[in-house]
PASE-924766 format. One record per residue (C-alpha): x, y, z; residue number from 1; residue in one letter. Coordinates in steps of 0.1 Angstrom, whole numbers. Layout:
BEGIN
{rec {X Y Z} NUM a} ...
// end
This chain:
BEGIN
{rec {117 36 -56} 1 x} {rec {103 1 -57} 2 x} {rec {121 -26 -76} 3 x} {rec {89 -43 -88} 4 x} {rec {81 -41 -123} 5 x} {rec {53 -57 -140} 6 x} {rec {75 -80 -155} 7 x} {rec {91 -92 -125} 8 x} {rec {63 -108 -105} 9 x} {rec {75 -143 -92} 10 x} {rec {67 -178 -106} 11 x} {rec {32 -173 -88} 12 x} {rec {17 -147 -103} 13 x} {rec {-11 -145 -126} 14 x} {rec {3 -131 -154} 15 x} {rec {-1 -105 -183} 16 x} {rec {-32 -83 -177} 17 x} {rec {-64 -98 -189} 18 x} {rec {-92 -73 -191} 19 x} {rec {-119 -99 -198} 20 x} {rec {-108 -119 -160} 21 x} {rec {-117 -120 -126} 22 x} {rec {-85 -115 -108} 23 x} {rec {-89 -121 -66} 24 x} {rec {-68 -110 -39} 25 x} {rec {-69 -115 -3} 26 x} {rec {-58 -99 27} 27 x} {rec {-40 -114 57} 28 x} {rec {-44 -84 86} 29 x} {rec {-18 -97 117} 30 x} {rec {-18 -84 154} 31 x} {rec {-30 -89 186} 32 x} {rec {-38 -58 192} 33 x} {rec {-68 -66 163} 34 x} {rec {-82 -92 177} 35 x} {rec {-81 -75 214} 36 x} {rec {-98 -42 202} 37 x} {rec {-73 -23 212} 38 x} {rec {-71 -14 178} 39 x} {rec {-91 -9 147} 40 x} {rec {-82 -20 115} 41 x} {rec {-85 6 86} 42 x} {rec {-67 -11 61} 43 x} {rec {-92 -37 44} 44 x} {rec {-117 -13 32} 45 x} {rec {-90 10 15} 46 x} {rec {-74 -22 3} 47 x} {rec {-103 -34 -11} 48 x} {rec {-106 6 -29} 49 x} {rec {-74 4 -43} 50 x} {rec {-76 -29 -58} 51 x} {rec {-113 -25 -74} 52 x} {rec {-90 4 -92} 53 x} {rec {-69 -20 -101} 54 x} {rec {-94 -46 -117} 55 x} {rec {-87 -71 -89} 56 x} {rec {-117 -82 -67} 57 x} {rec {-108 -82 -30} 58 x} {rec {-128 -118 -21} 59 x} {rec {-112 -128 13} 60 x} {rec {-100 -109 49} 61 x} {rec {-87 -130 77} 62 x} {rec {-72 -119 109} 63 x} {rec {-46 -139 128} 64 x} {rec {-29 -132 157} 65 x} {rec {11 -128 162} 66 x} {rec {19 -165 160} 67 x} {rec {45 -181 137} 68 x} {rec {16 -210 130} 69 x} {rec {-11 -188 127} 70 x} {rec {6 -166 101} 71 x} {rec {22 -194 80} 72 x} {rec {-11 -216 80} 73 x} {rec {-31 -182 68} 74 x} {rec {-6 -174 43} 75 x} {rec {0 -208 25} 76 x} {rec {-40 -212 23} 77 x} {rec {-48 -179 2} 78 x} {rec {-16 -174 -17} 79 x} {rec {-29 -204 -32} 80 x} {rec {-69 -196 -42} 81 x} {rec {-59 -163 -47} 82 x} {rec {-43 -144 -75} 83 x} {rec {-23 -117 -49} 84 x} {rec {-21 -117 -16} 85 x} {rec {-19 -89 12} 86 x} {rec {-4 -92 46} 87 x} {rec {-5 -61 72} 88 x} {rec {13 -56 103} 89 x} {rec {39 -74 126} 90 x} {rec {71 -58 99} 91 x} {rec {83 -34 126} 92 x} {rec {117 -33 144} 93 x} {rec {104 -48 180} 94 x} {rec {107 -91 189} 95 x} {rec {73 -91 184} 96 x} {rec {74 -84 148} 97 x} {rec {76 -124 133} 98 x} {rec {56 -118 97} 99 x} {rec {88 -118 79} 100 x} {rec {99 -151 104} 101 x} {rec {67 -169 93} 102 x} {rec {61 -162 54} 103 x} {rec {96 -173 49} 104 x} {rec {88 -202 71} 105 x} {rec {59 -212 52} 106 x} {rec {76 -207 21} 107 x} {rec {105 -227 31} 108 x} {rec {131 -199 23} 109 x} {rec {160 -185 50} 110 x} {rec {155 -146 63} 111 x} {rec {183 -124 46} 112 x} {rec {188 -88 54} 113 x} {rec {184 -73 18} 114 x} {rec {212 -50 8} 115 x} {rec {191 -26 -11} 116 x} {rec {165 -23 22} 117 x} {rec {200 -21 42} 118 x} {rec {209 12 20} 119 x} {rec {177 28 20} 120 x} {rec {178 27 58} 121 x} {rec {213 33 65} 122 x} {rec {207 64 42} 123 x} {rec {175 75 61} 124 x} {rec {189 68 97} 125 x} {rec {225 73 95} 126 x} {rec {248 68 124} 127 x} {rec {212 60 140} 128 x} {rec {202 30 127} 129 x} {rec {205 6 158} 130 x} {rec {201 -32 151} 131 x} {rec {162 -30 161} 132 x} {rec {158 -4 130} 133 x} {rec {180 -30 109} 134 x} {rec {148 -59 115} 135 x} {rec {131 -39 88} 136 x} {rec {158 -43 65} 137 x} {rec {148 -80 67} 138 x} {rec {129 -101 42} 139 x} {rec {127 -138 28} 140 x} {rec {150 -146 7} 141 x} {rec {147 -142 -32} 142 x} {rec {121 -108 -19} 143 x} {rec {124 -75 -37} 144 x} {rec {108 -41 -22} 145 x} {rec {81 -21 -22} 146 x} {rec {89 17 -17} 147 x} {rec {73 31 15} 148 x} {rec {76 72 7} 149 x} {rec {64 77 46} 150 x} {rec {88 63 70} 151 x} {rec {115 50 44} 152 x} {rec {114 13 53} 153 x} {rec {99 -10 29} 154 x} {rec {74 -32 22} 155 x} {rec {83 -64 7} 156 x} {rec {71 -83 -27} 157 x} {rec {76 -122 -23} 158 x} {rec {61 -146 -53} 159 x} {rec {22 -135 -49} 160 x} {rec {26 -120 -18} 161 x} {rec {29 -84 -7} 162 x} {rec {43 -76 31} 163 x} {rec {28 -44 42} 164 x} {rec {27 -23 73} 165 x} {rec {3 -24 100} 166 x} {rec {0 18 100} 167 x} {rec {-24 25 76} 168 x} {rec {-9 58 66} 169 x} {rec {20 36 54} 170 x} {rec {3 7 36} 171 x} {rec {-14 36 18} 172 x} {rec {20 46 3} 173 x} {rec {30 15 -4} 174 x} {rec {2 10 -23} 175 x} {rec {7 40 -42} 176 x} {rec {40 31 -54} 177 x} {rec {21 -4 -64} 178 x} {rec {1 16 -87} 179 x} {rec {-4 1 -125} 180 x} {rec {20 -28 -117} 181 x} {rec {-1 -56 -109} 182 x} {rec {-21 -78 -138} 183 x} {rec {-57 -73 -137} 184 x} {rec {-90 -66 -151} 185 x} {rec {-81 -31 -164} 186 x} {rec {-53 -7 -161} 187 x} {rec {-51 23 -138} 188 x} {rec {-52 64 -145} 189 x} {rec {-39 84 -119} 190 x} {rec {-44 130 -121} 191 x} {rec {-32 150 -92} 192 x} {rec {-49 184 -81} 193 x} {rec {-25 200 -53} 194 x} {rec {-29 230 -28} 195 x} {rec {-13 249 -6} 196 x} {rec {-32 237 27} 197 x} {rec {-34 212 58} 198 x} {rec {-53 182 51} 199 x} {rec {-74 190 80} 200 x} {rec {-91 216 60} 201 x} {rec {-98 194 27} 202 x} {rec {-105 163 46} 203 x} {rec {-142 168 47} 204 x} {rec {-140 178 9} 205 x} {rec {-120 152 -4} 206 x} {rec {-140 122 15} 207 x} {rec {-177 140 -2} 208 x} {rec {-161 142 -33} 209 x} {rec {-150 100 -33} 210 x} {rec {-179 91 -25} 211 x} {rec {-203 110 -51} 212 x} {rec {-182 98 -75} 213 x} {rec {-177 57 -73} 214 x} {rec {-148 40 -92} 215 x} {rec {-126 72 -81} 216 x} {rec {-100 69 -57} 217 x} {rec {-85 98 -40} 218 x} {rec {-56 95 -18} 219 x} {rec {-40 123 -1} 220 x} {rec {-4 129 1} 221 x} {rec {12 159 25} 222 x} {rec {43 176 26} 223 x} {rec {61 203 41} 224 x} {rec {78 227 19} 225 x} {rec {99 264 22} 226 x} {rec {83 263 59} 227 x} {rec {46 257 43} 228 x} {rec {23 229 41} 229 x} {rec {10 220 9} 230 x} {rec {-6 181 2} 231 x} {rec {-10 161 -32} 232 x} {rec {-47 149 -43} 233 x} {rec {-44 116 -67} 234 x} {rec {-77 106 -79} 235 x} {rec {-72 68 -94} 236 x} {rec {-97 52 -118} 237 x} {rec {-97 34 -150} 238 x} {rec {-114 64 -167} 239 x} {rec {-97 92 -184} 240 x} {rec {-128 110 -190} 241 x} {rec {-138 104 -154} 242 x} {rec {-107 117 -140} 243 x} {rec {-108 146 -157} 244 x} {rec {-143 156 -148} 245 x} {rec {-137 149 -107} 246 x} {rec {-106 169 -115} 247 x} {rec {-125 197 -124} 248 x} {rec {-151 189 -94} 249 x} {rec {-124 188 -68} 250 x} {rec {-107 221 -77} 251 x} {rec {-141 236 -80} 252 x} {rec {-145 225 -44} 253 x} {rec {-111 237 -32} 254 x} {rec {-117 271 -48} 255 x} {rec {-147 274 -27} 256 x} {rec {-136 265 4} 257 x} {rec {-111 294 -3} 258 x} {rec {-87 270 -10} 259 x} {rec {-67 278 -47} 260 x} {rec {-63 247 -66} 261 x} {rec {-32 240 -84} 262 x} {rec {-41 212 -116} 263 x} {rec {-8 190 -111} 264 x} {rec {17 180 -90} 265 x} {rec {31 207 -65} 266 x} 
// end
């Protein structure tokens, strides 16, 4: 689980929720393989979903390549003019992976390996974490975590500034277990409808029903149970009424496709 709580947030944080204020984040996205085109980045536009659900504005995306400089001089402009800031990418266990090297550069503070991210992946790897896994476990000091449900290792919460993966797959579970946490315009609903299916075969149905219904989010969560495949819709908004009626829309949908809906959590 994450050890963020909306009342530990770091001396530069915004706050207690305000529904009547603009709050602004921005998003950092590191990599070469970005700016190359080797590789597309997914992650601002769902980033920019999840915290509209949020009430916080996303106002400003840079992209910066794997350099200490880069990073540091990115990071120490927009945690500044900005409420929260993102970073994606460059937390992996390769040499090439410097984002937790230059935050904690540009914040002045030494790199620790953090005991609790130590446990989680010692309990996750076992007699296999080598010391390239162990980089993961690695954060500035005076960090807590973020949980990362996907692949165990964690993202990391530092002042206003939230480390994240490059994979979008695994930001989007970090995200998720950022849900309701941070201060902003309004607070966030979550309702789960769940079936007993691949996500190949709701994909189509879960984007069509996002999109007719704006200020919903629905992420999709799979899982492999008793030698079946079964997958978790959340729908996000600051709506109970709203929720409930996609809800109803989305099981209506499953149930057509021949799919049987299950209201909750399976």
């Amino acid at each position: 689980m994450s050890d963020l709580s909306p009342n530990d947030l770091g001396p530069s944080d915004p706050g207690p929720s305000d529904p009547g204020r603009i709050y602004t984040a921005a998003l950092v996205i590191i990599g070469d393989e970005i700016l190359s085109g080797r590789t597309q980045d997914a992650n601002a536009a769902y980033l920019a979903k999840w915290l509209g659900v949020q009430g916080i504005r996303l106002k400003e995306v840079r992209v910066v390549s794997d350099e200490m400089d880069a990073i540091a001089d990115a990071v120490n402009a927009l945690r500044i003019s900005h409420d929260y800031l993102f970073t994606t990418g460059g937390i992996g266990p390769t040499h090439d992976d410097i984002t937790v090297d230059a935050i904690a550069a540009a914040l002045g503070r030494e790199v620790i390996v953090h005991p609790d991210a130590r446990a989680i992946l010692a309990d996750h790897y076992g007699d296999q974490l080598t010391q390239a896994r162990l980089r993961m476990a690695r954060t500035p000091a005076g960090a807590s975590l973020i949980e990362n449900p996907r692949t165990k290792a964690p993202g990391i919460k530092v002042d206003n500034i939230f480390i994240m993966a490059g994979v979008p797959m695994i930001t989007q579970g970090m995200l998720a277990a950022l849900d309701g946490k941070l201060p902003g315009g309004a607070p966030v609903l979550a309702r789960t409808v769940a079936a007993w299916t691949q996500e190949s075969r709701v994909a189509d149905i879960l984007k069509r029903t996002e999109k007719d219904n704006p200020g919903v989010q629905i992420g999709s969560y799979p899982f492999w149970r008793e030698g079946k495949t079964g997958a978790n819709f959340v729908m996000r908004s600051v709506s109970e009424a709203q929720l409930a009626d996609v809800a109803h829309k989305l099981m209506a949908a499953l149930a057509e496709a021949g799919i049987p809906p299950v209201d909750g959590e399976l």
